[in-house]
Structures are given as structure tokens and as C-alpha cells.
C-alpha positions in Angstrom: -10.2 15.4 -11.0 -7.8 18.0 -9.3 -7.5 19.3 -6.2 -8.1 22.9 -8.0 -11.2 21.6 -9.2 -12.9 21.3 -5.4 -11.4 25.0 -4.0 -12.8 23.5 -0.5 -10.3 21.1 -0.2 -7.4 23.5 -0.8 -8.5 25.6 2.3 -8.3 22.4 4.4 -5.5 21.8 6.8 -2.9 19.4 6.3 -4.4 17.3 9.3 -7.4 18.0 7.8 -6.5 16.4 4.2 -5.1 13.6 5.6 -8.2 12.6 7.3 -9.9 13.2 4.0 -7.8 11.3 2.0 -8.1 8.5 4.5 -11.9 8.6 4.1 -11.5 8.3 0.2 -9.0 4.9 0.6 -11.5 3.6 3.0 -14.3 3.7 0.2 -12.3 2.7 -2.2 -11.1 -0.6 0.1 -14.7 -1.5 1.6 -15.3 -2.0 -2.6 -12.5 -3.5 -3.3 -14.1 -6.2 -5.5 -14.8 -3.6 -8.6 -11.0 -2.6 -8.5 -9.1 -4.7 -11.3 -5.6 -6.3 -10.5 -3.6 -6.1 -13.4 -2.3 -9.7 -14.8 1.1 -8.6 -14.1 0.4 -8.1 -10.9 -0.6 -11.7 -10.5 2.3 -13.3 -12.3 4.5 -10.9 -10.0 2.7 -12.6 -7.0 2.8 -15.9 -8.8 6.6 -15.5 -9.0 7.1 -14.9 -5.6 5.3 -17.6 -4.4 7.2 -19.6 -6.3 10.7 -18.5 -4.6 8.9 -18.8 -1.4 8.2 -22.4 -1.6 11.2 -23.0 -2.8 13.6 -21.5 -0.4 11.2 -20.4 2.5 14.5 -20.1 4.9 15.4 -17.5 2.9 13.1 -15.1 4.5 13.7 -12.9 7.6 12.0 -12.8 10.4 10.1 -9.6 12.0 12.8 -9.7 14.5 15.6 -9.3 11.7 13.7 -7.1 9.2 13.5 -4.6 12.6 16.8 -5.1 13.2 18.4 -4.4 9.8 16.1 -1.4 9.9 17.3 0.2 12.8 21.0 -0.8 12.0 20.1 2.2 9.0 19.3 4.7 11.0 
């Protein structure tokens, strides 16, 4: 499905979309149980999970992350 198939939703405003498409993640995400998670997905989880436990120190902190994101501005 397009947007060009539902003319509607092309005469909506942006704000107007957004609020939409907010509304369709919000069903999607209150049925979240029917949505598949690829194997890959899991592994890639897995895997990281894995490096966590093994070197948890190697994480930053919310402070840091913050920090190292404003330094790139």
C-alpha cells in the first residue's frame, strides 16, 4: 500500500501525518506478539550480550554518551 493509494492522506498536513503515522506504530506495538523477529536478529542480540558480560566496563555511561554527543555538535 501507497500513500497514492489513500488520496486523503496526501491532503493531510505534515503535523497532521505525523500524528497518523504515530497512530499506525502504536497498533502495530500494542500487537506486538504477531510481529516475527528475524533469527538474525536474535543472534545479533545474542552476540551482544555476550560482549557485555564479558567486558561490561566497556560501556559508557548516560553521562558520557551525552557528553560525546554534544562534543559533535
Amino acid at each position: 500500500m501507497r500513500v497514492s493509494d489513500i488520496p486523503e492522506i496526501a491532503q493531510l498536513s505534515i503535523s497532521e501525518k505525523l500524528l497518523l503515522v504515530e497512530d499506525l506504530w502504536d497498533s502495530i506495538a500494542s500487537d506486538a506478539s504477531n510481529l516475527p523477529v528475524p533469527q538474525s536478529h536474535k543472534e545479533e542480540l545474542d552476540r551482544r550480550l555476550k560482549n557485555y558480560e564479558a567486558s561490561p566496563g566497556k560501556l559508557l555511561s548516560l553521562e558520557e554518551l551525552q557528553g560525546r554527543i554534544e562534543a559533535r555538535k
